[in-house]
N, CA and C atoms as a LAMMPS dump frame, in Angstrom:
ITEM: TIMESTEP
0
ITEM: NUMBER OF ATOMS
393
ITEM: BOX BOUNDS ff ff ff
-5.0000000000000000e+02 5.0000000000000000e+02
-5.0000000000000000e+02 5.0000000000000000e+02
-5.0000000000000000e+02 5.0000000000000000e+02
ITEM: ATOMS id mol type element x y z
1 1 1 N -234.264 361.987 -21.627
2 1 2 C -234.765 360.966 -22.503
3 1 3 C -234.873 359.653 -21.73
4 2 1 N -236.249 359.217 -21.902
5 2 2 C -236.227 357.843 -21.15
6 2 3 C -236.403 356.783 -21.891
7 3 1 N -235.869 355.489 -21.744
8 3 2 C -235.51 354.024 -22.804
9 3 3 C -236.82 353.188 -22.018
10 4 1 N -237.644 352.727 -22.454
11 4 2 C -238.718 352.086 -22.196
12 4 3 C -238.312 350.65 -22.876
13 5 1 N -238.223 349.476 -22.072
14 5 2 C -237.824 348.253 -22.522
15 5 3 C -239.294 347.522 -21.658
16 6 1 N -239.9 346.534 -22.725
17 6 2 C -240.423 345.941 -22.003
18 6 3 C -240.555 344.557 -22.724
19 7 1 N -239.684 344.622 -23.453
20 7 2 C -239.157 343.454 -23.734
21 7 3 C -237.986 342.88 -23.821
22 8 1 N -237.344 341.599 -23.333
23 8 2 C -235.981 341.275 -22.991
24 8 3 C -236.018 340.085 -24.037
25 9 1 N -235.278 340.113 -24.678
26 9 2 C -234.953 338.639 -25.931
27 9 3 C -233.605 338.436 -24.922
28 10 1 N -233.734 336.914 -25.036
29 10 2 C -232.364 336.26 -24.346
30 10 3 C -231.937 335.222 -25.102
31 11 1 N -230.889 335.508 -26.338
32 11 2 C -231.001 334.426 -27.622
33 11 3 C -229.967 333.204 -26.5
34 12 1 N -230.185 331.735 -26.866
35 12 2 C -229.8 330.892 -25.921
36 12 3 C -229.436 329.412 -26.714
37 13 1 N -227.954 328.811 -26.825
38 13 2 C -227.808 327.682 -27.11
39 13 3 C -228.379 326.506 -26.369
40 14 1 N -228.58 326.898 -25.042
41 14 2 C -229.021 325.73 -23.977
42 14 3 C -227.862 324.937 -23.895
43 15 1 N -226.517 325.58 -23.886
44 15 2 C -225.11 324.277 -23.84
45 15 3 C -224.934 324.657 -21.811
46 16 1 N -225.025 323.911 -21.149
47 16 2 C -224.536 324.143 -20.126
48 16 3 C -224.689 325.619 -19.405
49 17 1 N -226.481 325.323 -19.044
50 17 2 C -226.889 326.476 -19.078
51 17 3 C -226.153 327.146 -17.578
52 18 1 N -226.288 325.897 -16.516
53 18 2 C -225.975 326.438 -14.956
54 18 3 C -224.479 326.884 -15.093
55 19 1 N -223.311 326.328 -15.875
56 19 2 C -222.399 327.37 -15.816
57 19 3 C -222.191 328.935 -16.928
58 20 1 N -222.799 328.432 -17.785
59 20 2 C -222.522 329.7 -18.926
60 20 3 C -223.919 331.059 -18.873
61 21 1 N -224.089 330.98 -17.82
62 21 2 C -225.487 331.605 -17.929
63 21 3 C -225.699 333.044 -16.876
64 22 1 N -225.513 334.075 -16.855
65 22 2 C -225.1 335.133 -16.016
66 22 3 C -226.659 334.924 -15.206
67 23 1 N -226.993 334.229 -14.533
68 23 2 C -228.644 334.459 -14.282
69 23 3 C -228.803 335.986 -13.234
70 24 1 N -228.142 335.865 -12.558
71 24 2 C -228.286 337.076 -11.701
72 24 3 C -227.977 338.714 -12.244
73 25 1 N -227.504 338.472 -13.385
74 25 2 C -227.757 339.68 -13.963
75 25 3 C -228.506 339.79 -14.772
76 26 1 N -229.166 338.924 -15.603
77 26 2 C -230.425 338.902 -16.419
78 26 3 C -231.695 339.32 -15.546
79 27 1 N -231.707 338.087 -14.285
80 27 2 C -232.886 338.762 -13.514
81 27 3 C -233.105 340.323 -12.895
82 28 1 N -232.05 340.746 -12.629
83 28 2 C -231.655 341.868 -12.406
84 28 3 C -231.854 343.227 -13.049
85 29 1 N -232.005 342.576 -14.529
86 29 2 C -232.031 343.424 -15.722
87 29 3 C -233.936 343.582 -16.016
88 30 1 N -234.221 342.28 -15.792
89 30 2 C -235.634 342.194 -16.134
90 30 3 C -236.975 343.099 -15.134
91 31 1 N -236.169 342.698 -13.618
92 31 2 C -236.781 343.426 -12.389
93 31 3 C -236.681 344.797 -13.094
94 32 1 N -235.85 345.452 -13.176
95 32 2 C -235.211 346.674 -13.273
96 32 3 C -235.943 347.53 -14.123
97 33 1 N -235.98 346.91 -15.36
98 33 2 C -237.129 346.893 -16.579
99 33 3 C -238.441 346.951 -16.219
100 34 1 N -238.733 345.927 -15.443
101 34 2 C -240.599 345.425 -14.986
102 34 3 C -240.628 345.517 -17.12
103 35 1 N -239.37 344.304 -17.248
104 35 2 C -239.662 343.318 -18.469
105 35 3 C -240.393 342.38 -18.337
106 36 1 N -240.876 341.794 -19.668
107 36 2 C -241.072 340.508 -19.784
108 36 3 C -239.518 339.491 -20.481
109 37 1 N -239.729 338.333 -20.326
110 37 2 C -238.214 337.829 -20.998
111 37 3 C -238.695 336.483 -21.825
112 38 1 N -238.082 336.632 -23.036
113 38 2 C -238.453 335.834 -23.897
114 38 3 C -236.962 335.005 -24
115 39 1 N -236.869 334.244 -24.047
116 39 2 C -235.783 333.365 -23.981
117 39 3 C -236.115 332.684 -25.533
118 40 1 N -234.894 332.68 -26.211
119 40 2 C -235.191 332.061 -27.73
120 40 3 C -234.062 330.906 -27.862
121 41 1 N -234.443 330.081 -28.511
122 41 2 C -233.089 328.739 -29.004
123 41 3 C -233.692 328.795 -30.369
124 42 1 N -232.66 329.062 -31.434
125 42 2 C -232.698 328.609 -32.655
126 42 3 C -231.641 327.709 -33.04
127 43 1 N -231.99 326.744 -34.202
128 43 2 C -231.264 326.263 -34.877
129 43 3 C -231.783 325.927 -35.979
130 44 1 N -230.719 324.833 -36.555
131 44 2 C -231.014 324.163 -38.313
132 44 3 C -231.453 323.221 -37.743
133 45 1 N -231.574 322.546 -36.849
134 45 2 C -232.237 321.132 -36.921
135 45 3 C -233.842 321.34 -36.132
136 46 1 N -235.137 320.449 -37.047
137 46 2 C -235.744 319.981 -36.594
138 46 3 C -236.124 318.891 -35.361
139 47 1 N -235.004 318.476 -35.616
140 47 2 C -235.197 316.754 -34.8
141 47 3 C -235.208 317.569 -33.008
142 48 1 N -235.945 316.604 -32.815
143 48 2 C -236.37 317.012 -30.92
144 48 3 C -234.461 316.302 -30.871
145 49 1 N -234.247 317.359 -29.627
146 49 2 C -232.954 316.951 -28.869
147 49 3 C -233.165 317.221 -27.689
148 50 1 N -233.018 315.81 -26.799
149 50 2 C -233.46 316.216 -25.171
150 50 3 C -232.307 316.515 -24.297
151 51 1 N -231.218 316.875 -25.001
152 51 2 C -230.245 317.856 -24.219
153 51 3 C -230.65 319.106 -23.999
154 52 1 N -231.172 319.72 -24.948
155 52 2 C -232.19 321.192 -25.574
156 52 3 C -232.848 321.201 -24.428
157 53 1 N -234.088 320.214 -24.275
158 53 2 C -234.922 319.858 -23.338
159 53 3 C -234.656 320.071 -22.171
160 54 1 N -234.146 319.421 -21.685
161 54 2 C -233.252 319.572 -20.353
162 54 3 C -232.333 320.341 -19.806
163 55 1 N -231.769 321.077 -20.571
164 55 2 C -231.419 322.401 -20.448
165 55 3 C -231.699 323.713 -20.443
166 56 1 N -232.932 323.476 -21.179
167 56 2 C -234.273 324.458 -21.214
168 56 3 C -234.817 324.95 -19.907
169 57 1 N -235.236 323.381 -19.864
170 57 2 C -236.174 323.223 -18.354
171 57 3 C -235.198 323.671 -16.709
172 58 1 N -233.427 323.338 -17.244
173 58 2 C -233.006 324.125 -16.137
174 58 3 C -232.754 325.675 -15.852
175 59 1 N -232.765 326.382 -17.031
176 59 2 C -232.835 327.263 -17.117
177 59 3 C -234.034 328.208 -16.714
178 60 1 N -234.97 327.672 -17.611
179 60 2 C -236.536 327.927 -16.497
180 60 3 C -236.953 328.016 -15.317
181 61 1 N -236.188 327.178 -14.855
182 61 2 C -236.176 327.265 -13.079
183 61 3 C -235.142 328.327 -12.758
184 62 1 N -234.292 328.125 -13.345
185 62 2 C -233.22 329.553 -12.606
186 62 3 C -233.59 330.361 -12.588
187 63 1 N -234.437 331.142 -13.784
188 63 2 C -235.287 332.487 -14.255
189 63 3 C -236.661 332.691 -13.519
190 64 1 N -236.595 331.427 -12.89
191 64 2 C -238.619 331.376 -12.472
192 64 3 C -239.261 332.414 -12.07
193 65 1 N -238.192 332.96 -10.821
194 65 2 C -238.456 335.05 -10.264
195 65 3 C -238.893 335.806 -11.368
196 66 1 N -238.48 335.593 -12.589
197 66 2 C -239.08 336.628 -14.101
198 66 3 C -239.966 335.891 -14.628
199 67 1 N -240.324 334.844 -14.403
200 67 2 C -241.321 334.133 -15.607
201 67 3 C -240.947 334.652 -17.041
202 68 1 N -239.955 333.341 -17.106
203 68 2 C -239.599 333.518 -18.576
204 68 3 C -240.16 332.998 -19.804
205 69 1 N -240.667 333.31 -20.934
206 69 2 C -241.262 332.602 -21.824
207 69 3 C -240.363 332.08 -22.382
208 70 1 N -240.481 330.436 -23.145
209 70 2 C -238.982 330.365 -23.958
210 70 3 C -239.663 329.962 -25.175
211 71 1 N -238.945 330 -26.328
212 71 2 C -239.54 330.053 -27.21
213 71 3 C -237.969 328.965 -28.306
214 72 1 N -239.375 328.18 -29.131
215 72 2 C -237.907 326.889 -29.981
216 72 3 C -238.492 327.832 -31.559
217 73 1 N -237.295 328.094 -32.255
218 73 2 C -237.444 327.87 -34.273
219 73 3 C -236.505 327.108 -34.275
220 74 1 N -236.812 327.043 -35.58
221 74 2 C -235.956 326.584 -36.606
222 74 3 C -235.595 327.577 -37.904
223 75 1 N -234.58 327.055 -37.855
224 75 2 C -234.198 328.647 -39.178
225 75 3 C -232.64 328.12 -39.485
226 76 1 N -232.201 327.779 -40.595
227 76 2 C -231.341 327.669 -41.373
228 76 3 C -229.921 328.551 -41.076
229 77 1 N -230.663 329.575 -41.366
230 77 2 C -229.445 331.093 -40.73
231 77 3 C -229.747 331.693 -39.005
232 78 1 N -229.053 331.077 -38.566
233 78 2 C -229.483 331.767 -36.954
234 78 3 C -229.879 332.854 -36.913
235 79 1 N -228.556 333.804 -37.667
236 79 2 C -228.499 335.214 -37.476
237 79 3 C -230.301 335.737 -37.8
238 80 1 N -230.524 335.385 -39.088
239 80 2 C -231.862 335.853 -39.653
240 80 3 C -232.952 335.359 -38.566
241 81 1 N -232.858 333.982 -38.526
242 81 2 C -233.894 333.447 -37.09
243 81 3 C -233.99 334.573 -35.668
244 82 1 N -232.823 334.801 -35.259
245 82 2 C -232.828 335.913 -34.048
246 82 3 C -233.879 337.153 -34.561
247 83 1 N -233.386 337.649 -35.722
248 83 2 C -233.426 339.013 -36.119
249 83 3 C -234.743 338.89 -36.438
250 84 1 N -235.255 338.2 -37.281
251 84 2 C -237.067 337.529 -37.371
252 84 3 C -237.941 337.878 -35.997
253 85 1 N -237.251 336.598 -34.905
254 85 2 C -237.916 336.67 -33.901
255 85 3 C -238.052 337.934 -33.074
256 86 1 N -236.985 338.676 -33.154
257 86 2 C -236.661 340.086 -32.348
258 86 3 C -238.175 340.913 -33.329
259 87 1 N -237.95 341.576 -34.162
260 87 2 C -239.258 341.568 -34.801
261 87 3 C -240.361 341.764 -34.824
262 88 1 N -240.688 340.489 -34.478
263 88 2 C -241.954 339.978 -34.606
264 88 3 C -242.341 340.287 -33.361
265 89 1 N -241.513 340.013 -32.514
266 89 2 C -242.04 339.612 -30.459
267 89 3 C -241.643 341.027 -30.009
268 90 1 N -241.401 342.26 -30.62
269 90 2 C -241.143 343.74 -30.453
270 90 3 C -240.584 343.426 -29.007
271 91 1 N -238.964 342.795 -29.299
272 91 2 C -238.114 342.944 -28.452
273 91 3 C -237.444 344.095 -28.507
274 92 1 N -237.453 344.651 -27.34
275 92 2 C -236.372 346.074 -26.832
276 92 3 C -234.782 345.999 -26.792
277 93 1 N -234.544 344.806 -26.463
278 93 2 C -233.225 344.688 -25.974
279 93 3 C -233.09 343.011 -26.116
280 94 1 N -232.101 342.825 -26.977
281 94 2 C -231.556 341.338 -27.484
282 94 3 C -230.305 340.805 -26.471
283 95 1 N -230.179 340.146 -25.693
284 95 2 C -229.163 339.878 -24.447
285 95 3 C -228.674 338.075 -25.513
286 96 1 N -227.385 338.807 -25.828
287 96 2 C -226.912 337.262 -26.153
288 96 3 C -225.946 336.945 -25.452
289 97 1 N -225.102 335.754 -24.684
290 97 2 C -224.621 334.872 -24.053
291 97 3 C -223.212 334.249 -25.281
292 98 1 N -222.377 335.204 -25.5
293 98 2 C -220.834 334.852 -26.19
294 98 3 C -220.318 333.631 -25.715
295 99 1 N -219.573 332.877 -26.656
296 99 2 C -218.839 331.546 -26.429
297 99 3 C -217.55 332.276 -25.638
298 100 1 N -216.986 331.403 -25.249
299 100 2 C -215.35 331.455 -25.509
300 100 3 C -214.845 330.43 -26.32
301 101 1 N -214.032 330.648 -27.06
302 101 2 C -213.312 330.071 -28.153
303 101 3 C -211.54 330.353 -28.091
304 102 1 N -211.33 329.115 -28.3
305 102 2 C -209.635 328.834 -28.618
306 102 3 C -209.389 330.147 -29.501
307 103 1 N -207.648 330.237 -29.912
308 103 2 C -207.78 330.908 -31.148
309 103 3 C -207.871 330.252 -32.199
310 104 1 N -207.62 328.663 -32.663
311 104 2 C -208.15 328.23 -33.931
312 104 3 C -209.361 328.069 -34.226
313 105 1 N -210.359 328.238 -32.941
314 105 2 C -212.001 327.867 -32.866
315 105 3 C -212.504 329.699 -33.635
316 106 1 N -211.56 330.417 -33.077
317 106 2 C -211.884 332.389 -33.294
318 106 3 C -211.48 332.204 -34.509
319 107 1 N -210.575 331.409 -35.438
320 107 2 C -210.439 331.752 -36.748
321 107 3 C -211.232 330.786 -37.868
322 108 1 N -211.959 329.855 -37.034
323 108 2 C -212.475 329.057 -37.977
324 108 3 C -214.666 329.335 -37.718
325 109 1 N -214.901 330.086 -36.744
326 109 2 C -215.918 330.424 -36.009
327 109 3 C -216.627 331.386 -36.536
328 110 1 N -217.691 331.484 -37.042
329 110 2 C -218.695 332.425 -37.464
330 110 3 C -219.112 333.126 -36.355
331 111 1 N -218.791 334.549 -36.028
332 111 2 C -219.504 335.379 -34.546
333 111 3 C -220.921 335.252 -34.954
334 112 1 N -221.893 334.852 -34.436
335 112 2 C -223.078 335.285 -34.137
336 112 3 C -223.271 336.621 -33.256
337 113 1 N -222.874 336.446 -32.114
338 113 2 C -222.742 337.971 -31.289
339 113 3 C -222.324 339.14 -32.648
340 114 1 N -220.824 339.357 -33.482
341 114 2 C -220.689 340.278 -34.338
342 114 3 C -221.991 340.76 -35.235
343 115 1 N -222.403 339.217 -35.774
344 115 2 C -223.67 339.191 -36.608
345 115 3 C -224.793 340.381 -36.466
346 116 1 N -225.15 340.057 -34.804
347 116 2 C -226.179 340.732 -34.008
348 116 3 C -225.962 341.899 -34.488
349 117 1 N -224.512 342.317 -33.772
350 117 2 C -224.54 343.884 -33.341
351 117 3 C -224.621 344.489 -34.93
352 118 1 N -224.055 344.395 -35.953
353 118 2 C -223.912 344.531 -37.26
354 118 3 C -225.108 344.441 -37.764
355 119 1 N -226.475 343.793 -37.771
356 119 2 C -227.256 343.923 -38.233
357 119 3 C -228.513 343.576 -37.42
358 120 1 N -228.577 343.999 -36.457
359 120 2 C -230.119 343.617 -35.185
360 120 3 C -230.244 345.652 -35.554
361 121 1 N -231.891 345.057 -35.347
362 121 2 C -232.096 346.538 -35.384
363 121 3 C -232.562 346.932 -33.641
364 122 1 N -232.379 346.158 -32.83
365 122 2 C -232.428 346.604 -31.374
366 122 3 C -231.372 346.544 -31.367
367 123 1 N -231.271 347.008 -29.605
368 123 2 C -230.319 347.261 -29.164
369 123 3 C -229.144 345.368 -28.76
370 124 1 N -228.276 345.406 -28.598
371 124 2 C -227.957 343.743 -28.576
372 124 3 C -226.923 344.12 -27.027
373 125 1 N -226.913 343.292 -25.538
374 125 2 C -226.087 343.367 -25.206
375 125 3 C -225.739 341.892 -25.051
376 126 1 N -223.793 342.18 -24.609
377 126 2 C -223.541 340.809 -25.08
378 126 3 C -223.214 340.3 -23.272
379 127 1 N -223.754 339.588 -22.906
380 127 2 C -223.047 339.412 -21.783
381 127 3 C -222.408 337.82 -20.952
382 128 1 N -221.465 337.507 -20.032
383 128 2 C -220.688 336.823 -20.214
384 128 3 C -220.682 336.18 -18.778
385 129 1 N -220.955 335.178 -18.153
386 129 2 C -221.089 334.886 -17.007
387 129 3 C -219.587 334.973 -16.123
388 130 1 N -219.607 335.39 -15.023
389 130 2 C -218.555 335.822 -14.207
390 130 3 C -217.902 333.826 -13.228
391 131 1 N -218.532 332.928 -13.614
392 131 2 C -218.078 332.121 -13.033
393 131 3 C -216.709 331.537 -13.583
């Protein structure tokens, strides 16, 4: 049985992309594939934020070897925003980027990653930068 991916969703806060960001295994993943990679940021806010911006744009350059598309919503419920966009853009494989969290941050913290795996109808991997 062979898994045909030729699409890579890379759901993305844009918080500090050059340390939290596994790039060498994403690119790795995409070569491997002969994916395309859609890079997504959702949130609740409309308002332009040029932290977003600028974190975007460094990320873009890290990925440049894949030509990554990135893509901005807006959506109220993340979870539903991901799961929408996955969808629509007939992503194969959803690659989300886990926080680390305190344990009062783990008991007061909504998983998005849990979210995924619990209700994405692709496949979701979660992965975690080694720095």
């Amino acid at each position: 049985m062979h898994i045909i991916i030729k699409n890579i969703g890379l759901a993305c806060d844009f918080d500090n992309v050059t340390n939290n960001t596994p790039v060498e295994e994403i690119k790795m993943l995409i070569q491997d594939f002969n994916a395309s990679l859609h890079i997504l940021n959702t949130g609740k806010q409309k308002d332009f934020n040029p932290d977003i911006v600028f974190e975007s744009g460094l990320l873009n350059k890290l990925l440049q070897p894949v030509a990554p598309n990135c893509h901005f919503i807006t959506n109220e419920n993340i979870d539903e925003g991901i799961i929408d966009f996955t969808e629509k853009n007939n992503i194969d494989l959803l690659i989300l980027l886990p926080k680390q969290y305190n344990l009062l941050d783990k008991l007061l913290h909504k998983s998005i990653t849990k979210q995924m795996i619990l209700h994405s109808h692709v496949p979701v991997m979660a992965l975690h930068n080694s720095n």
